[in-house]
C-alpha positions in Angstrom: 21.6 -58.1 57.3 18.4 -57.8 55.4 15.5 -57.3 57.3 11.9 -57.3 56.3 8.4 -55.6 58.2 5.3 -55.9 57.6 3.1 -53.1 58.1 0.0 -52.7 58.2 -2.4 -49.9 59.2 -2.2 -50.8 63.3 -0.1 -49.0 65.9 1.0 -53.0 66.5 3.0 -53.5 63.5 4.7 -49.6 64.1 5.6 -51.2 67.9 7.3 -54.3 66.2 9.5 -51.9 63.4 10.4 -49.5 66.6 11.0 -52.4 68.7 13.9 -54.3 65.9 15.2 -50.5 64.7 15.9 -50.7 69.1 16.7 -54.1 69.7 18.3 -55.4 65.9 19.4 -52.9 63.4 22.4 -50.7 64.5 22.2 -47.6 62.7 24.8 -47.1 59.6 28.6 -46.7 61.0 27.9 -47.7 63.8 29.6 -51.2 63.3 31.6 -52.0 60.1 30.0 -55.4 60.1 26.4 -54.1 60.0 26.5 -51.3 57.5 25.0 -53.1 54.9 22.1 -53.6 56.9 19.0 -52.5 55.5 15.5 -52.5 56.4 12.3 -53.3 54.0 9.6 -52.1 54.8 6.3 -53.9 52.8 2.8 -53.4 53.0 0.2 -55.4 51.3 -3.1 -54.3 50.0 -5.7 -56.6 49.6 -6.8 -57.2 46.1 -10.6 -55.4 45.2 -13.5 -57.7 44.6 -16.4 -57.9 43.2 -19.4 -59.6 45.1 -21.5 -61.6 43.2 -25.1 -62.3 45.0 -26.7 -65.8 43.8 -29.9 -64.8 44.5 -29.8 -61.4 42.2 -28.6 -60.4 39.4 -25.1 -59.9 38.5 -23.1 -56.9 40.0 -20.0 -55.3 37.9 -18.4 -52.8 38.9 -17.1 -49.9 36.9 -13.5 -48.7 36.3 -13.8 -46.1 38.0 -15.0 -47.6 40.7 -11.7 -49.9 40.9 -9.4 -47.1 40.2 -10.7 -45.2 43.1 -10.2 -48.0 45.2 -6.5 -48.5 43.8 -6.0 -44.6 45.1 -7.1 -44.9 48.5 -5.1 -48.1 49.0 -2.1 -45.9 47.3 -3.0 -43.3 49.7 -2.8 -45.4 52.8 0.5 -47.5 51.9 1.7 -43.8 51.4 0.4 -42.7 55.1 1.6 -46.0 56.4 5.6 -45.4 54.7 5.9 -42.1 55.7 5.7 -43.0 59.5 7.9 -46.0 59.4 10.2 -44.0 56.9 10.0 -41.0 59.6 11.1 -44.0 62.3 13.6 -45.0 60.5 15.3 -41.7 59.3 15.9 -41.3 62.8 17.9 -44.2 63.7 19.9 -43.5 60.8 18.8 -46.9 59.2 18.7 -47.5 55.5 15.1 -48.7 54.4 13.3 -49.5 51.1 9.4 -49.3 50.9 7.6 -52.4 48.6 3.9 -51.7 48.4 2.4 -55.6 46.9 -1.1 -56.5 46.1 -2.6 -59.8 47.3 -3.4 -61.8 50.0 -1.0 -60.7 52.7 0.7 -63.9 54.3 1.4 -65.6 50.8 2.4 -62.2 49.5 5.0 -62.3 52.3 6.5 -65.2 52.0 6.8 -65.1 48.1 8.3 -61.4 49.0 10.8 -63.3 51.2 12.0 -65.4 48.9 12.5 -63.0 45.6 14.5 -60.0 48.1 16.6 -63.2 49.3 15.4 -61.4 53.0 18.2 -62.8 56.5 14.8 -61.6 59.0 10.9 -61.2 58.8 9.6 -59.3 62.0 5.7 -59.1 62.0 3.8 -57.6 64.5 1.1 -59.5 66.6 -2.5 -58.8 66.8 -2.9 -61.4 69.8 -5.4 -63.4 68.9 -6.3 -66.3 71.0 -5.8 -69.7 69.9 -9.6 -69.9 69.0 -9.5 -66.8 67.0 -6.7 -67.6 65.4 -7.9 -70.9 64.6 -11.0 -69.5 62.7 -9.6 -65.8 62.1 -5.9 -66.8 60.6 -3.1 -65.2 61.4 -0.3 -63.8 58.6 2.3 -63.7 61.8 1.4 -67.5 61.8 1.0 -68.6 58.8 4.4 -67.0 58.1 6.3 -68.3 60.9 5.5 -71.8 59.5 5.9 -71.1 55.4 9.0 -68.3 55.5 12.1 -69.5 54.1 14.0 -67.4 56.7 13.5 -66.5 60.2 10.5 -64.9 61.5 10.5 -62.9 64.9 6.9 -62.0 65.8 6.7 -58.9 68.2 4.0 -58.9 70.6 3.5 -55.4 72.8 3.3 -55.1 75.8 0.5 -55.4 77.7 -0.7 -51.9 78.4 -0.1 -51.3 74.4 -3.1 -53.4 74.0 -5.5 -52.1 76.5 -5.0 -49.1 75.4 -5.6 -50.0 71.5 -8.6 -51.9 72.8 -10.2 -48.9 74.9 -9.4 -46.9 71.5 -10.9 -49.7 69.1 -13.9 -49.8 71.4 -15.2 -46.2 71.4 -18.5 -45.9 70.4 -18.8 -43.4 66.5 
């Protein structure tokens, strides 16, 4: 079985890989049946922009502006793979770590398709239906373009008070 996460920087898309390495993936040897099962890890950086203002003049921005920008996205897929490797080295679960550029839930999907993926588990942020409605949401956007199965893991309740109380805290 293939299985594919999407990460992204939140403790809520670590819950959902813990929660299928737990629930989904049996660690290698385990069962005969399941020791080709692998994990893929993939994160997704947004692509940089540049803002144009109508009402000024035109903004560029440099090179070196861009390739700084590249590095600290590099620097956080790298922060984000190391804990989910770390997760996974502990179950004793094969994994692979794809690191894409582009708008997440259509970067997915086309992901899906090319790795020819059996599972996509994507954590939730919980957004309401309003929210969601004017927000988006990649968990559903891909649960209605996937080509495969998509299992959405929502924490539990207590997970999210306690990443709200954290998100909340004045700087």
């Amino acid at each position: 079985m293939k299985v594919m996460v999407a990460l992204d920087e939140s403790k809520r898309s670590l819950y959902a890989l813990n929660w299928v390495l737990s629930n989904v993936i049996k660690p290698v040897g385990q069962e005969e049946e399941q020791s080709d099962s692998f994990v893929c890890l993939l994160h997704v950086n947004l692509p940089f922009q540049t803002y144009v203002y109508p009402a000024g003049p035109v903004i560029y921005t440099t090179p070196s502006v861009v390739d700084s920008v590249r590095q600290a996205q590099e620097q956080i897929s790298a922060g984000i793979f190391a804990r989910a490797i770390r997760c996974c080295e502990e179950k004793k679960i094969k994994t692979e770590a794809v690191s894409l550029r582009g708008d997440p839930k259509e970067v997915i999907c086309q992901a899906i398709e090319e790795r020819h993926v059996d599972l996509l588990v994507v954590g939730s942020r919980g957004l309401g239906m309003l929210k969601r409605a004017f927000l988006g949401s990649v968990s559903d956007y891909c649960a209605h373009h996937a080509k495969c199965p998509v299992l959405i893991v929502k924490p539990p309740k207590e997970f999210s008070d306690q990443e709200e109380q954290v998100s909340q805290r004045p700087t």
